[in-house]
C-alpha positions in Angstrom: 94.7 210.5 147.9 95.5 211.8 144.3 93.6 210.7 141.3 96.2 210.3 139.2 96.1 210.3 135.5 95.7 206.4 135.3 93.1 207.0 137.7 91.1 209.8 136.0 91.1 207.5 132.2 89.6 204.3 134.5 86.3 206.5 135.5 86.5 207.5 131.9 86.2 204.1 130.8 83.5 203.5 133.6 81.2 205.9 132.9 81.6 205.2 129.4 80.8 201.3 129.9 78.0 202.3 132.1 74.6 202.6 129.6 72.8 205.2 130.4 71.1 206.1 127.0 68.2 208.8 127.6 65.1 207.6 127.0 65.2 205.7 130.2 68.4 207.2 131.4 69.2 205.0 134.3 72.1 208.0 135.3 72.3 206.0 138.5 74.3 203.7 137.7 76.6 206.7 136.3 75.9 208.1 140.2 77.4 204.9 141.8 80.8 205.5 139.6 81.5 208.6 141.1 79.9 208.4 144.6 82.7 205.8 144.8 85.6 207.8 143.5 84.3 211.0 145.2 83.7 208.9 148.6 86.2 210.2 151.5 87.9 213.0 149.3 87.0 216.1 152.0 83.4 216.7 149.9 80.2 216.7 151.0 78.0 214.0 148.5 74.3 214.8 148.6 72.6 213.0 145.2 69.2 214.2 144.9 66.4 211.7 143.5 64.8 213.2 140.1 62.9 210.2 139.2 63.4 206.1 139.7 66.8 204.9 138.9 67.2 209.0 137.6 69.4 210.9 140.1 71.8 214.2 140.3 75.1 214.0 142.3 76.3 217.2 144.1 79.9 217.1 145.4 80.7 220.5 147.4 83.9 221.6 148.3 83.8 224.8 150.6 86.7 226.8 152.1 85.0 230.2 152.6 81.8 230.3 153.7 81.1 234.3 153.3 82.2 233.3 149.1 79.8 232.0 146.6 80.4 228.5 145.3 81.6 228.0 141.6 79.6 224.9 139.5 81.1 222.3 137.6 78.6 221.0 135.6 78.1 217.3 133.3 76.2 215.7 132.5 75.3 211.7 132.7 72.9 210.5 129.9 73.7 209.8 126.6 71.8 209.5 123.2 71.4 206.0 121.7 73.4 204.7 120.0 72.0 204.1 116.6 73.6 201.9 113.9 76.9 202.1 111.8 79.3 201.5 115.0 82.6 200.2 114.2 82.5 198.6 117.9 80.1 198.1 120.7 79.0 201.7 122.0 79.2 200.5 125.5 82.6 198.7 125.4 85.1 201.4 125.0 87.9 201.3 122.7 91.2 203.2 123.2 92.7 203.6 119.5 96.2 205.7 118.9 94.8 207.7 121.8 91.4 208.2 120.8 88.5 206.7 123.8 85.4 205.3 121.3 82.2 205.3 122.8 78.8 206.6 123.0 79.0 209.4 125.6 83.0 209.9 125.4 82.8 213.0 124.1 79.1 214.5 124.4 80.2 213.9 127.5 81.4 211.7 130.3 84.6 212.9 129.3 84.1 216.2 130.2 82.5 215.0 133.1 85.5 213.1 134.4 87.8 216.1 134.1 85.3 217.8 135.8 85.2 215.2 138.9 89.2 214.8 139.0 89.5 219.1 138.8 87.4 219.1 141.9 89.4 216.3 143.7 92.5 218.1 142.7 91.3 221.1 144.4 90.0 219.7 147.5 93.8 218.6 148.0 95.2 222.1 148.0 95.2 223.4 150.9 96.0 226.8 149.6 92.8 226.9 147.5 90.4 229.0 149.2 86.9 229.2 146.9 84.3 227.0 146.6 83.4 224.5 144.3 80.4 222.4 143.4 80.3 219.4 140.7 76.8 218.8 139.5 76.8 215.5 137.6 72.9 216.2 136.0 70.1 213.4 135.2 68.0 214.0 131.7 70.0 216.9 129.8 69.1 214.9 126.2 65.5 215.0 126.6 63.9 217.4 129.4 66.8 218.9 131.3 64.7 217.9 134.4 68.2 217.3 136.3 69.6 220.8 136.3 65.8 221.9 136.6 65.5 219.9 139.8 69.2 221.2 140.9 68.1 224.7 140.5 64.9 224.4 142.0 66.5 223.0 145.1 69.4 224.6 145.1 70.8 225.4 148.8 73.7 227.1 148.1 74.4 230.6 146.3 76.3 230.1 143.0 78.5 232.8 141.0 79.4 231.0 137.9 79.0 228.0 135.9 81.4 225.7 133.6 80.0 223.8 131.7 81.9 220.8 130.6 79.8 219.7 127.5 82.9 219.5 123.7 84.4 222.4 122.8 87.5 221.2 121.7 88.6 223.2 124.8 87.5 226.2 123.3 85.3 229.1 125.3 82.1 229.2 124.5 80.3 232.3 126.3 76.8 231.5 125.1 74.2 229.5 123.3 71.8 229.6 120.5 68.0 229.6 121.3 65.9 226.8 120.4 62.6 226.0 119.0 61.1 222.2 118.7 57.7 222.6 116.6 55.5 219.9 116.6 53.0 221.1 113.2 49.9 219.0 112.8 47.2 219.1 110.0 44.1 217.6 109.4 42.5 217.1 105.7 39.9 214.9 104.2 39.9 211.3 103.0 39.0 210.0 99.8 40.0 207.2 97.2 43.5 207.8 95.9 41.5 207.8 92.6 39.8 210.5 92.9 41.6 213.2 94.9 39.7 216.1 94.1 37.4 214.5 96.6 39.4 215.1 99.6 42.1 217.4 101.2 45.5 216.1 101.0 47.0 217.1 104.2 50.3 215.8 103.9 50.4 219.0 100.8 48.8 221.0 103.0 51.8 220.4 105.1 54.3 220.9 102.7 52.7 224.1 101.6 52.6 225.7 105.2 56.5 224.7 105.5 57.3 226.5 102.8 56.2 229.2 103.7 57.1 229.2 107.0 60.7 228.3 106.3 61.0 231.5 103.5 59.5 233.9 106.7 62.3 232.4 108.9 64.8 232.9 106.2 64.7 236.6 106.4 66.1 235.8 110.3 69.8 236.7 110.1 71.3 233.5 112.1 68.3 231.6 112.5 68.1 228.0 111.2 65.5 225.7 110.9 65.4 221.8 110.2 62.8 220.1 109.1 63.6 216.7 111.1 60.7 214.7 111.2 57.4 214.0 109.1 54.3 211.6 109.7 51.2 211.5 107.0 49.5 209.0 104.8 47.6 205.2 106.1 47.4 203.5 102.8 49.0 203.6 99.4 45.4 204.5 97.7 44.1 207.0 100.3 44.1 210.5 100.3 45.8 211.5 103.6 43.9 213.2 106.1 46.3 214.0 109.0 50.1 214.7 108.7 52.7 216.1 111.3 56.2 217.3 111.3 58.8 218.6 114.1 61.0 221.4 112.9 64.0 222.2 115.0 64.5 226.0 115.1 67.9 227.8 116.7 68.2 231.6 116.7 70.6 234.1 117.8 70.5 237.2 120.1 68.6 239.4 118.1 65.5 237.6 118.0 63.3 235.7 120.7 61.2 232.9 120.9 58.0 235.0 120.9 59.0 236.9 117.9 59.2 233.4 116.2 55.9 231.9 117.5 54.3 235.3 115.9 55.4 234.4 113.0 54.5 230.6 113.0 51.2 231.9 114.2 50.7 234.4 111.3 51.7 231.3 108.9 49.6 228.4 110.4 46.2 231.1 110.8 46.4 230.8 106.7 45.6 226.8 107.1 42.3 226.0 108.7 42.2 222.7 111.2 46.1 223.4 111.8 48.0 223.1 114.7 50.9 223.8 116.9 53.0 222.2 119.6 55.6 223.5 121.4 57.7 221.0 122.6 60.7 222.5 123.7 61.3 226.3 123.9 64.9 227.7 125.3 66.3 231.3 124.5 69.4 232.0 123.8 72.1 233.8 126.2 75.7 235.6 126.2 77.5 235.7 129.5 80.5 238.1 130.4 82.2 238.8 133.7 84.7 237.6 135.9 84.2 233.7 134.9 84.9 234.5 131.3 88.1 236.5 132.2 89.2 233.9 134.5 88.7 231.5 131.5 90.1 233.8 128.9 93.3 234.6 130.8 94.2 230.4 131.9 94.0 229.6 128.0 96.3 232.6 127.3 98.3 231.7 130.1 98.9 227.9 128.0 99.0 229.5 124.7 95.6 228.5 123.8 92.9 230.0 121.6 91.1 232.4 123.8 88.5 233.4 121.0 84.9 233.5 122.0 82.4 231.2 121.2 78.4 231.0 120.5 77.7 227.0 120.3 75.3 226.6 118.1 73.6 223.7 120.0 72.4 224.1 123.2 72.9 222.6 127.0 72.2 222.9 130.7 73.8 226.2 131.1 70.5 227.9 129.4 68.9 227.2 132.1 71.9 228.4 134.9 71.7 231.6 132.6 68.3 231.6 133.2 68.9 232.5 136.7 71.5 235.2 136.0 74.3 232.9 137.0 77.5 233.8 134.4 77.7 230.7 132.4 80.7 229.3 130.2 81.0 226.1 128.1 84.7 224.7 128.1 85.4 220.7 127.3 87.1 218.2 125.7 85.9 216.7 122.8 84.9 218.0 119.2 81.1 218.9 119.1 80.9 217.4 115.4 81.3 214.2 117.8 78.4 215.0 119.5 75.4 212.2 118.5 77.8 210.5 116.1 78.3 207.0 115.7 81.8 206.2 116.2 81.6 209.2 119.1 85.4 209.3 120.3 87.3 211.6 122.8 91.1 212.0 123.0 92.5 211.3 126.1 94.6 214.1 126.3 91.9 216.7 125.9 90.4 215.4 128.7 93.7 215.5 130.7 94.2 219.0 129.8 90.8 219.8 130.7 91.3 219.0 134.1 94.1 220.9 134.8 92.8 224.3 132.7 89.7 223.4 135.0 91.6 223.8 138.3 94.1 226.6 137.4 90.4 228.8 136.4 88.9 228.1 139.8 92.2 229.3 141.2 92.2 232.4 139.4 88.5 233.2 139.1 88.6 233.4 143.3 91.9 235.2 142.9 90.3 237.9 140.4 87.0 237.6 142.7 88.1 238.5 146.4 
């Protein structure tokens, strides 16, 4: 039976009512939605446990075994919420067209397109690929769904979409990141008298510095000094501090290159320390997927322009594998992490059909 438009905005509004902020995720619940609407559609469901109540959901439709299967990718978790909301997160608001809710744009709303596109396409009996929807577990924090999808991955896939806000624009590739956890150790002593100690929360500051002029010289790289930690008492010389800088770089550099340089900085500061905690490089993808995307926007008199998103998703790690990896959804990515977060219904609608007619022509262009 066709999911009609009524029916695609109503798993919008589900998903979107379903909480599923990452940390804990709970994606489950999220996995229950669209078991239910994918349920009896000519798919085959297999949802793969990640961790408790922490699940992926692959939906396979295939009409040629010989052909490689082309992903859909979303994914389920969202950010909290934070403060300064205008309504309740988790009870969605539809205003002059706009859906409000944490996880409308950034991106069950994506993610629905994604699910109806693949309905739509299991209904055509002309269509001849195949085509996998991979609704993902943990992309906010660890990525441990589409590491876990990878990992035990069955089938042999060609290309990827991912459906994370574009404002339906093609992205063919990401930014690298960086997550720097910097620790420093000093030595205590009455605020009084602080040429008794080691401040290190100075120590800090003076090793950021530093470090932030040497990444300067990077052309594209950024860097964000997000978080800092130091201090016990209002009279005491601080003798630990720590901060997390968030670094993203472009093509021509790599994540080595930029831990060289960290290294070079931090050997100038005795008792200092790193921490990676996240570490992703950044990729370009080209080939038959892009086409296919390139010539459906044309095709609706849409911007066809090229992308690099400068925040980064699941598809680094597809890319990773040497799978062709796009980025195409509704939703602006200044919503992304926002409060107030809202998607426009009719990006999503169009997403679903630009969605279907690129399957159609990507197996069209690949046979």
């Amino acid at each position: 039976m066709k999911l009609g438009d009524k029916e695609l905005e109503k798993l919008l509004l589900e998903l979107c009512s379903a909480n599923t902020t990452n940390p804990p995720g709970n994606e489950d619940r999220a996995v229950e939605i669209l078991q239910r609407v994918l349920v009896d559609r000519n798919v085959h469901i297999e949802i793969q446990k990640v961790a408790e109540n922490r699940s992926n959901l692959v939906a396979r439709l295939q009409r040629d075994q010989a052909l490689p299967y082309l992903l859909l990718s979303g994914h389920m978790d969202v950010v909290p919420a934070g403060s300064n909301w205008d309504s309740d997160p988790f009870k969605p608001e539809l205003v002059d067209g706009k859906l409000f809710a944490r996880g409308s744009a950034d991106m069950k709303g994506g993610l629905s397109a994604l699910t109806a596109a693949l309905i739509d396409l299991s209904e055509d009996s002309d269509f001849s690929g195949n085509v996998a929807l991979v609704a993902t577990c943990d992309e906010e924090v660890g990525c441990s769904g589409i590491r876990h999808f990878l990992e035990h991955q069955t089938f042999d896939v060609s290309g990827v979409i991912i459906g994370e806000p574009t404002s339906l624009r093609l992205a063919t590739g990401e930014k690298g990141a960086i997550w720097l956890k910097l620790k420093f150790r000093g030595k205590s002593a009455h605020g009084s008298q602080p040429q008794n100690g080691i401040n290190a929360v100075t120590r800090l500051f003076s090793a950021y510095t530093e470090l932030s002029q040497v990444l300067g010289k990077i052309e594209g790289l950024t860097e964000s000094l997000n978080i800092i930690r130091g201090g016990s008492k209002e009279n005491t010389v601080p003798d630990e501090a720590e901060c997390v800088i968030d670094i993203r770089f472009a093509e021509n550099t790599d994540s080595s290159e930029i831990i060289a340089l960290v290294d070079s900085v931090l050997s100038k500061y005795n008792q200092s320390e790193k921490i990676i905690l996240l570490s992703r490089e950044s990729f370009s993808s080209s080939g038959n997927l892009t086409e296919s995307v390139k010539e459906v926007l044309k095709e609706k008199a849409m911007n066809a322009e090229e992308l690099t998103m400068t925040y980064f998703t699941d598809g680094a790690f597809t890319a990773s594998q040497g799978i062709e990896t796009v980025v195409l959804g509704p939703g602006s990515p200044s919503m992304a992490h926002r409060s107030n977060e809202y998607v426009e219904l009719e990006e999503v609608h169009v997403a679903r059909r630009l969605y279907s007619k690129i399957a159609r022509n990507y197996f069209e262009r690949t046979r």
